[in-house]
C-alpha positions as CSV (number, residue, x, y, z in Angstrom):
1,X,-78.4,-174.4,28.3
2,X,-75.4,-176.6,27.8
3,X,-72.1,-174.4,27.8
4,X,-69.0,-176.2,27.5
5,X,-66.5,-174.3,29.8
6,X,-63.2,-176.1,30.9
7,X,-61.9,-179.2,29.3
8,X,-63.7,-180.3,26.2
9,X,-62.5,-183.7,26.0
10,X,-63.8,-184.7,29.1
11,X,-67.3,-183.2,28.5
12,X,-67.0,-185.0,25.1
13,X,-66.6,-188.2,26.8
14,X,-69.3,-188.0,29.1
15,X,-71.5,-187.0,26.4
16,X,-70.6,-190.4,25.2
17,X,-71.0,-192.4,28.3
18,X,-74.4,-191.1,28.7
19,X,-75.2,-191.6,24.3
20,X,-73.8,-194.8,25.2
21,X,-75.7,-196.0,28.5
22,X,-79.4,-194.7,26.6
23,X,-78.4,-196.8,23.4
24,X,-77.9,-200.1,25.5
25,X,-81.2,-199.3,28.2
26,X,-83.3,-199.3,24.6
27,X,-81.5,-202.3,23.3
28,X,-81.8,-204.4,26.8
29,X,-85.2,-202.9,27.2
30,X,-86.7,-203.8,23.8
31,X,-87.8,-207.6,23.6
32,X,-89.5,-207.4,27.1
33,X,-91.1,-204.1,25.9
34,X,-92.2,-205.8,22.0
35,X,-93.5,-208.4,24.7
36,X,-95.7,-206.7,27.0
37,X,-96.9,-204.4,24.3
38,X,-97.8,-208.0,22.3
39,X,-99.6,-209.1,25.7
40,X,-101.4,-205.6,26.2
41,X,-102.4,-204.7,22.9
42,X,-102.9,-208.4,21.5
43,X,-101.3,-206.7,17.9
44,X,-98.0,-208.9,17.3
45,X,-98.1,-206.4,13.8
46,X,-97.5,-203.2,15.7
47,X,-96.0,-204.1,19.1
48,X,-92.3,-203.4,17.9
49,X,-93.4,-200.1,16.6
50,X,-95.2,-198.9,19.6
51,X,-92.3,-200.8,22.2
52,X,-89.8,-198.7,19.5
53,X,-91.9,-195.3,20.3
54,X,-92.1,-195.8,24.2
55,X,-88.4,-196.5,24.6
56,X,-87.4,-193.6,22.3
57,X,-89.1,-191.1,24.7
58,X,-87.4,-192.9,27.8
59,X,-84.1,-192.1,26.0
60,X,-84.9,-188.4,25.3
61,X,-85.3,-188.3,29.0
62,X,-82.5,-190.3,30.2
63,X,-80.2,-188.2,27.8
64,X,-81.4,-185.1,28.6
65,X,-81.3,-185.8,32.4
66,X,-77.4,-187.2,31.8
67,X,-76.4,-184.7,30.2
68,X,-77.9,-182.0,32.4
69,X,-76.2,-183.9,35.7
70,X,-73.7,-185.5,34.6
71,X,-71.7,-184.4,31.2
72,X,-72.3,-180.9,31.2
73,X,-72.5,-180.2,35.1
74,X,-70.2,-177.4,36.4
75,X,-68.0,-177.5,39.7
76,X,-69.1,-175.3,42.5
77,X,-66.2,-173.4,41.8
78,X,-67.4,-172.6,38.5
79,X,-70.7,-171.8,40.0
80,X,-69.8,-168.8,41.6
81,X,-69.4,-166.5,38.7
82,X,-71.6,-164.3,37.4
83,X,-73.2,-166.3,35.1
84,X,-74.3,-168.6,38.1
């Protein structure tokens, strides 16, 4: 699914913008998720582990979505071979 075709240093670098921006969603994103789990569950024990497990599948999708539109996307001009 993701090809690398043209310059590799600047797909490398988007891949690490977008490895980058999921990292710091899941750290800004974690005490107000330990919180509301604390609130919802009333389990201070196991709220960090659950928050942990929620924002961990939010990241698989954020990366997966970046990386899909935006390190790995192809020009139109690439587009129009026949591997299109």
């Amino acid at each position: 699914m993701f090809r690398t075709r043209g310059n590799y240093l600047r797909e490398w670098l988007r891949s690490i913008m977008v490895y980058s921006g999921a990292i710091a969603l899941g750290l800004l994103l974690l005490p107000p998720t330990v919180f509301a789990v604390r609130k919802i569950t009333g389990n201070p024990t196991t709220a960090p582990y659950i928050a942990g497990a929620i924002l961990l599948a939010m990241q698989v999708v954020v990366s997966f979505l970046g990386h899909r539109n935006f390190s790995f996307r192809h020009s139109a001009v690439s587009k129009s071979g026949p591997d299109a």
